[in-house]
Steps between C-alpha positions, in 0.01 A plus 500: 500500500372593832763578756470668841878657642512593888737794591374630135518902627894425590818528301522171307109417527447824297715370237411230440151564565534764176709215321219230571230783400700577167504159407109506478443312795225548810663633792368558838749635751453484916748715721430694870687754334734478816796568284375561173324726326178527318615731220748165421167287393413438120197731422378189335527257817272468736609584837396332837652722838550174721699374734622082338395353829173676500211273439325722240823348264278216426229722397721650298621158339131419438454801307793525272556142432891500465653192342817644624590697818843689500575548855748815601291632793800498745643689794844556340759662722760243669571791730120481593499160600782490683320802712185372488503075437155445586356755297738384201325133563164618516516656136718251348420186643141504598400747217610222236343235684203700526488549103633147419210376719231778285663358147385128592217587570444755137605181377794724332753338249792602597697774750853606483631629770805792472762357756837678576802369355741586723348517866350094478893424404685695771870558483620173277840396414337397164488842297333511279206307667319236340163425566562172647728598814356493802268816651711662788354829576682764716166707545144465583422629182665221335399227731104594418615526153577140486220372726263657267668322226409163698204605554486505105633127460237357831224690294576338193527153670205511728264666267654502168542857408765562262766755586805663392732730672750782392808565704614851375850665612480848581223669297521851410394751236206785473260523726653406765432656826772624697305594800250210511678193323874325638751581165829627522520617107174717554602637853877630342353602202288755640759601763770566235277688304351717776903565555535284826750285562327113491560265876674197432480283765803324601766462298333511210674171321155301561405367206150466309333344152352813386201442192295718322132509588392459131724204459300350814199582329616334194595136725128572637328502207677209389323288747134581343565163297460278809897410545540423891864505674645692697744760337761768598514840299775665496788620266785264675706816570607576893528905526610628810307832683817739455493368096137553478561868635778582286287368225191691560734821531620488157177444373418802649754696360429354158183617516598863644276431809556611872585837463841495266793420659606164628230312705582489897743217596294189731570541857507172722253413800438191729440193339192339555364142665326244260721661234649191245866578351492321178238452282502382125246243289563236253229550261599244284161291539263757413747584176482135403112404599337866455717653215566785721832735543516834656460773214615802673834555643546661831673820346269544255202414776641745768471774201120416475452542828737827589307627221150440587592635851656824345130581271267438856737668723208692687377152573795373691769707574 
């Protein structure tokens, strides 16, 4: 199958652009390589360096053909947005509309989009969230999140494109950046290991859905057999900052990383605007239509990642 994936140079576009490339599929891959990285592209992809909402995307789309468009090209930082709203619009809202708009006219098959599972939902007294409640999103971030998902259902009514859409929790794993991508898990892991005490902000007792980037892949690749919905992806677990630290410490120490010794305690700053408190996904539909269930655990995850921090520590620390 032919399939084109925007934001394919960044953390989960490089997986699953190597997952999609492993299955023996045709993969093309556009990213401005804003905030990823070229190194992070499939040798055997080919890669566009474009902006989404540049008009040479629908030259690209008449080359390559796709039958399916994975889009992931995002500006992802809820801090950003808050900062900078219009600039958090511009790449979120108008860059899908911009590539919806380019995939008519391809005459492409189908696009999922890669959503955000807990910034559309806000803070909820239903936890975990189902995909049914109602979008009430405490950041800009979130609020283009879920106007690019309508976007996604007026496209499909007005010109008949089929779509599907991913709401993830909090994605983390290898590869991802902690200088140049938002993600809490990569930003402490490199801290503790560099023997710096990790920032929490606030209190700490903020909760997130936190789900490894190869079981996102896995929910993506799912979708290749033309199922539409719309479907959280998460593990249905809440796990608060000051737990995730802890946790991340002792995987440390299992692993004899950070210098010997006891990793530095967390230290506790301001907490910051935009920020939800809760956040947790019912994934029941996805188990029941797609088959799907988180594989990887978050201890065992965190390990994965501490560890492929600790082999590329001249990268990152």
């Amino acid at each position: 199958m032919r399939v084109l994936v925007t934001g394919g140079a960044g953390f989960i576009g490089g997986h699953l652009t190597d997952r999609l490339v492993r299955d023996g599929h045709q993969v093309a891959v556009i990213d401005d390589l804003s905030s990823g990285r070229r190194e992070q592209v499939n040798a055997e992809a080919s890669f566009y360096q474009l902006d989404v909402a540049s008009d040479w995307v629908e030259r690209v789309l008449a080359r390559e053909h796709p039958e399916v468009i994975y889009h992931l090209a995002a500006q992802i930082d809820v801090r950003s947005s808050v900062d900078d709203p219009i600039r958090d619009a511009q790449v979120n809202v108008l860059g899908t509309v911009q590539l919806l708009k380019a995939a008519v006219g391809a005459g492409v098959g189908r696009l999922v989009f890669v959503s955000s599972g807990g910034a559309i939902y806000g803070d909820t007294e239903t936890v975990p969230t189902p995909e049914g409640h109602a979008l009430l999103p405490s950041s800009p971030y979130g609020a283009a999140k879920a106007a690019g998902e309508a976007y996604l259902s007026a496209f499909t009514a007005s010109f008949g494109l089929a779509t599907a859409c991913l709401r993830p929790g909090n994605v983390y794993g290898p590869r991802q950046d902690p200088h140049g991508e938002a993600g809490v898990v990569a930003i402490f892991s490199t801290q503790l290991l560099a023997g710096r005490a990790p920032v929490i902000n606030g209190d700490g007792l903020q909760t997130r859905d936190y789900v490894f980037v190869m079981d996102l892949v896995e929910a993506g690749v799912r979708l290749l057999d033309g199922r539409l919905g719309r479907y959280n992806v998460g593990t249905g677990r809440e796990t608060s900052v000051v737990e995730l630290a802890q946790l991340l410490g002792q995987a440390i120490a299992e692993l004899g990383q950070g210098g010997g010794g006891l990793p530095p305690e967390p230290v506790h700053g301001p907490g910051r605007s935009g920020e939800q408190r809760r956040s947790c996904l019912d994934c029941s539909l996805i188990q029941a239509q797609l088959g799907w269930r988180p594989e990887v655990d978050l201890s065992e995850g965190l390990r994965r990642t501490v560890a492929y921090f600790a082999e590329r520590s001249r990268d990152y620390l």
